[in-house]
N, C-alpha and C positions, 0 to 999 in steps of 0.2 A: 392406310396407304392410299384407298380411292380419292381422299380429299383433296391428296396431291397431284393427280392426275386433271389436267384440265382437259374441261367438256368437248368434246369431239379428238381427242388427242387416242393413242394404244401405248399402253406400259408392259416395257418389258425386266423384270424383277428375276435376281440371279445372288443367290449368296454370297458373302465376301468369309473366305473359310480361310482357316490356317489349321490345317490337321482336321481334325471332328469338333475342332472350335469354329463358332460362325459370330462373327465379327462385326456383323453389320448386313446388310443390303444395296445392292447395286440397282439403279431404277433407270433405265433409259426410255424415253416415250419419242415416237412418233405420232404426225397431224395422221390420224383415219383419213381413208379409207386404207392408206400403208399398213400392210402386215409384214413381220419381220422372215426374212430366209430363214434358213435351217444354217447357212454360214453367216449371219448377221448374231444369230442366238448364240453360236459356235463361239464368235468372236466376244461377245457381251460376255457370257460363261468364264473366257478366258481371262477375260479384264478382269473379273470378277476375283477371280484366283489368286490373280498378281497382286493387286490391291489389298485382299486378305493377307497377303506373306508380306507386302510393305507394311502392313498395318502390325501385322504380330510380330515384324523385327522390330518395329519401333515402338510396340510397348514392353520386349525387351530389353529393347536399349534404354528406355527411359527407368525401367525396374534395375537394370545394373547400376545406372547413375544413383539412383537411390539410394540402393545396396551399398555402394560405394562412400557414397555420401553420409551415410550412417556407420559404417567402420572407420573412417575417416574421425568421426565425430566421439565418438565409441574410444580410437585411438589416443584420442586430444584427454579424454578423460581419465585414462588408464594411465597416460603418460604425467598430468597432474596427479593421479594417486601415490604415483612410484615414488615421485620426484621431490613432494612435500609433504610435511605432516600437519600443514595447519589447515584445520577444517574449513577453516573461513575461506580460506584461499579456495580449496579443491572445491566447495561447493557453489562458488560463486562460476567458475568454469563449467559446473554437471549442471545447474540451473540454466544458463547460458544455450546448452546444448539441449536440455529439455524445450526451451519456446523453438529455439531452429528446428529439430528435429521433429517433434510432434505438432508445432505450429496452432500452439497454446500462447494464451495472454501474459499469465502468471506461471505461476514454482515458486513452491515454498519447500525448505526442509526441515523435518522437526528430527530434535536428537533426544530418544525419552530416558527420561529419571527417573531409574530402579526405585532408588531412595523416598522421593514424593508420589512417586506415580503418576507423573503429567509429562505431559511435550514440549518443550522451548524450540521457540522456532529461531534456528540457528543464519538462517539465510534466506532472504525473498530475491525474486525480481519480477519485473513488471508490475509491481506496486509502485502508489506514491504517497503514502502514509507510514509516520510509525507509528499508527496506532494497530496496522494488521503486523508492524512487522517484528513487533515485540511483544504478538499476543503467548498466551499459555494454555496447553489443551490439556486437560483431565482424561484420560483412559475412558472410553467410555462416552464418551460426549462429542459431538457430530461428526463429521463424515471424518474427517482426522483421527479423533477420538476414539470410533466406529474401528475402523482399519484396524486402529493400535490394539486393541481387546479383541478382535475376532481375529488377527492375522490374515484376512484376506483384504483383496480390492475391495472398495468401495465406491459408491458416489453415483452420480448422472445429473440429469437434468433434475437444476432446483425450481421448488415452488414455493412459491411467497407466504403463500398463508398456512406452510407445514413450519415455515423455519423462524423459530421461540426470538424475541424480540434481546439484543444484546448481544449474542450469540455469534461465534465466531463465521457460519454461514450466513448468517444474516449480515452480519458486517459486510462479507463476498455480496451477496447480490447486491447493498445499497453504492457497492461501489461499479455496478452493472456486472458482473460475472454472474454467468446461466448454468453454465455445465461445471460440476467439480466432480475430482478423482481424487481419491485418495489411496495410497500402497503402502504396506508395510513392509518395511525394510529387513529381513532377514539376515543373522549372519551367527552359521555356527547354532542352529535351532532355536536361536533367541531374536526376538523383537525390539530391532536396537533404535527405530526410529520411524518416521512416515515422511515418503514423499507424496505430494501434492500438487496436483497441476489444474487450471481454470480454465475454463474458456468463457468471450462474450456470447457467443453464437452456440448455436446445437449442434452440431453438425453429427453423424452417428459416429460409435468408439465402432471400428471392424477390428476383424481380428487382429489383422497387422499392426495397428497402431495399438492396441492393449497390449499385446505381446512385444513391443517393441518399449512401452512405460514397464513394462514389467523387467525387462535388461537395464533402462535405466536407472531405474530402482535398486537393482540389482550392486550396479556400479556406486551408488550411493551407501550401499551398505559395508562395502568396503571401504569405503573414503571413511564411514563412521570409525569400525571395527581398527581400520589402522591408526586414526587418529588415538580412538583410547587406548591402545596398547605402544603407542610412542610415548602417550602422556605415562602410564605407571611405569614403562623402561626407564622413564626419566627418574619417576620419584625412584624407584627401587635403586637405579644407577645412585642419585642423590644419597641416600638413606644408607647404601653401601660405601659411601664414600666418608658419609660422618663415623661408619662404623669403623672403616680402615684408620680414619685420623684420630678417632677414638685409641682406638689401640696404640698408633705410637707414641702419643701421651701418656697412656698407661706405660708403655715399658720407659720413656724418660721419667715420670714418676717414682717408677722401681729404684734407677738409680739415685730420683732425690733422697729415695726412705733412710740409703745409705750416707749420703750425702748434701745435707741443705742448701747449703751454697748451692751445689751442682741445680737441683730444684729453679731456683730464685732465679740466675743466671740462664737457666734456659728460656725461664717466660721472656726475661729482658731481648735476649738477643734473637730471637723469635717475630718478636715485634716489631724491632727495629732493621732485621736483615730484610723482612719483608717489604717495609718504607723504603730504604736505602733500594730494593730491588726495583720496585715502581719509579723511582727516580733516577735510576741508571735505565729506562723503558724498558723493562721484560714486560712479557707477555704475558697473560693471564694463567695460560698451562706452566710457563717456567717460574713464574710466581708459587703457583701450586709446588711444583715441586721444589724451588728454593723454600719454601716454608716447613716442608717434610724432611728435609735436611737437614734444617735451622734444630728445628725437633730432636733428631737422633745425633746430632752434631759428637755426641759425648757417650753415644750407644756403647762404642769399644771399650770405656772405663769397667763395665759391669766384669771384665777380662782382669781386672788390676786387681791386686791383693786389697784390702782394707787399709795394711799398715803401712801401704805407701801411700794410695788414694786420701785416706784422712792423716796423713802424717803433717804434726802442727807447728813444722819449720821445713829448711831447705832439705831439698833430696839430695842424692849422693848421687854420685855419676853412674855406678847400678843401677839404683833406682829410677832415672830420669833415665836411661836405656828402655827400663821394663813400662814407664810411663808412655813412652813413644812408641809403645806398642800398637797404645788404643786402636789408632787409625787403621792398621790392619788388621786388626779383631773387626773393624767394624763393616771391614770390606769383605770378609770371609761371610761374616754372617747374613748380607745385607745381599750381596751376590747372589745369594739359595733362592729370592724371594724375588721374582717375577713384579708382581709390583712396585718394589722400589727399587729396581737398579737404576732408574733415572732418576733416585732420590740421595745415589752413594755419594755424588759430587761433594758433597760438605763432610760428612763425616769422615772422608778419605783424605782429602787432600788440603784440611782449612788448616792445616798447619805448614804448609809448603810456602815458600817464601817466595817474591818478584826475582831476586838477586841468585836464587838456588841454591840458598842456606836452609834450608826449611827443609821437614822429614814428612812422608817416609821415604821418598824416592829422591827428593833433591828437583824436584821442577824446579822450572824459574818461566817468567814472564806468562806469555800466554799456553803453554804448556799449561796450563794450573787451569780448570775451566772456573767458566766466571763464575758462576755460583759460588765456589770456595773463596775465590780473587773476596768477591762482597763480603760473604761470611766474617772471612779472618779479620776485615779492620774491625766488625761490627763486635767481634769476639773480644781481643785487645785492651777495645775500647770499655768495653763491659767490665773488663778485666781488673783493668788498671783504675776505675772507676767506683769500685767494691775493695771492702773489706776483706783481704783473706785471712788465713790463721797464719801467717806465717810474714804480714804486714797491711799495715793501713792503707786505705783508698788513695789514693793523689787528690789532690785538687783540680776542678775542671780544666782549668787553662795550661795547666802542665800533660794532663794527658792528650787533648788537642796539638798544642806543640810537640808532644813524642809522636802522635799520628803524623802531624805535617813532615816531620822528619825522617820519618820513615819509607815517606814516598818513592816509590825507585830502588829500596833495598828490600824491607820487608813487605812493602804494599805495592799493591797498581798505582800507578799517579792519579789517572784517573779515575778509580774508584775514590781515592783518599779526598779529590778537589768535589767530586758529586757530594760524598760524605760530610764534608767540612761546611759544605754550599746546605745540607738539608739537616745537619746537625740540630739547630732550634727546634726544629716541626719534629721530629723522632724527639727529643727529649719532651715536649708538650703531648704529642702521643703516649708516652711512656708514665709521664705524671695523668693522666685523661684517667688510662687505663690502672689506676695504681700499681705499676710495673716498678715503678720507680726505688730504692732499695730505703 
């Protein structure tokens, strides 16, 4: 402090305190021969004090902005986590918040493979090659590598003549990065990946800023963790779903064992209610389930005796009673089962007619939901189209013409005009698929 004082001047020197914190120094000088009062000291003292409490509120106000500023950041991430499952996405946002918040060059994230035992780096930024941004780390192999097998931090300032020529550190320095950290991502006792952050400059890691990569980190390991467990909810969802449509081919199967036509006639009109349904624009979900319809359409027969089901001439008016059963067998049973009550549409109602001739209840027009409306012409058609035992198929153009005419009594018009309109493309789908009879 004397070298600040110039020659022939007096310093008078007074701590700048906030609490038992001393903050700095206060230096007032007077030209010699001036010596200071006992109220000149009094006063300098004072300032001293003041100065100290301005200075310690505003390095807390600056440590709240901070503070803020990192929950804020913190927030943005947590809220990408919640909100999406695509890793790509959420780490491009956590990498983003790593150079703001820690006031780093680069961030990289690697996501590791149980399987092979290496790191794929899933997302950089502040790179501008991909040759770093599609490298691959081995377990075990540099400050990444290091991280991933020891489960702790790693890294600091590099030096040139330690780091092996090719080398993923080596790659960082020749593109000028001095400082790398590397952190293992925990989640659930398992090491799911490593974050990565560079600097060009030294600058030292304090505690704050390790401990604050360390939450970062943190948040990344969740972005990992949720990611892979959206992807296998998917497959499993998937895998559950072939399982379920598994099974209702199995029980339409059942009653082809009794029944071959029934068999035959279920692939056909399966095929075809499904075309017909994408061309009257459903949706991918009522698609789905107009096809699990299409399936059970005939579920309620397995309720029919044999000797009317396979009986190889006309039924009796009993018998065609006990026929028109089906469709309430198939609501009774199909009702129990949580899964497909939005799949009953067809097998309940694909005999009900536009006009209100149709059973079991007698709908007419849109009373009848569409699912069934499509079903029944696709059914018909099939119908009249085949062989049964009890008479020969029609000829194309005649069953066409009983559709067209049925428009407005037993059909929707408009399904009948869609149907008529993609006729060609379902019967070339149907020969593709050898569906064809």
């Amino acid at each position: 402090m004397a070298a600040l004082i110039p020659p022939g001047w007096r310093a008078l020197l007074v701590p700048m305190r906030a609490g038992q914190e001393q903050l700095g120094i206060l230096m007032v000088v007077v030209e010699a021969p001036r010596k200071f009062s006992e109220a000149e000291v009094n006063l300098v003292q004072t300032a001293g004090d003041i100065i100290g409490s301005v200075l310690h509120r505003a390095q807390l106000d600056a440590e709240v902005r901070t503070r803020l500023e990192q929950l804020t950041s913190l927030h943005e991430i947590d809220t990408a986590i919640s909100s999406s499952h695509n890793l790509k996405a959420t780490a491009n946002i956590l990498l983003q918040q790593c150079l703001r918040m820690l006031k780093v060059d680069a961030a990289l994230l690697y996501e590791f493979d149980p399987v092979n035992l290496h790191l794929d780096c899933v997302a950089t930024l502040g790179l501008n090659t991909a040759r770093l941004e599609h490298i691959r780390v081995r377990a075990g192999e540099t400050v990444v590598g290091k991280a991933m097998l020891e489960g702790v931090l790693t890294g600091g300032n590099m030096e040139w003549q330690t780091l092996p020529a090719g080398t993923h550190d080596r790659l960082m320095w020749e593109k000028g990065f001095r400082q790398i950290f590397a952190v293992p991502l925990v989640s659930k006792s398992r090491v799911v990946g490593v974050l990565e952050v560079c600097r060009r400059k030294t600058p030292p890691a304090t505690k704050e800023w390790l401990e604050l990569l360390n939450t970062l980190a943190g948040q990344a390991a969740i972005a990992i963790e949720n990611a892979r467990l959206f992807e296998d909810l998917q497959r499993t969802n998937a895998e559950l779903m072939v399982a379920y449509d598994a099974t209702l081919e199995g029980w339409a199967l059942a009653l082809g064992l009794r029944d071959s036509n029934t068999e035959d006639h279920t692939r056909r009109v399966v095929e075809a209610t499904v075309e017909l349904g994408k061309a009257m624009g459903l949706s991918e979900v009522d698609l789905i389930q107009l096809r699990r319809g299409a399936i059970l359409h005939d579920i309620g027969k397995l309720g029919i005796p044999d000797t009317i089901l396979l009986k190889p001439s006309f039924l009796t008016e009993e018998e065609r009673e006990i026929m028109r059963r089906h469709p309430l067998y198939a609501r009774e049973w199909l009702s129990r089962i949580p899964y497909l009550r939005q799949a009953m549409d067809i097998p309940t109602y694909h005999h009900e007619h536009w006009d209100g001739s149709g059973y079991p209840y007698g709908l007419r027009g849109e009373q009848i939901p569409l699912g069934a409306r499509i079903f029944s012409v696709v059914d018909v058609w099939d119908a009249l189209s085949t062989d049964r035992p009890y008479r020969k198929a029609w000829p194309r153009d005649k069953v066409l013409h009983y559709i067209r005419a049925q428009a407005g009594l037993q059909f929707d018009p408009q399904v009948v005009k869609v149907f008529l309109q993609s006729i060609e493309r379902i019967e070339k789908i149907l020969e593709k698929g050898h569906f064809v009879p």
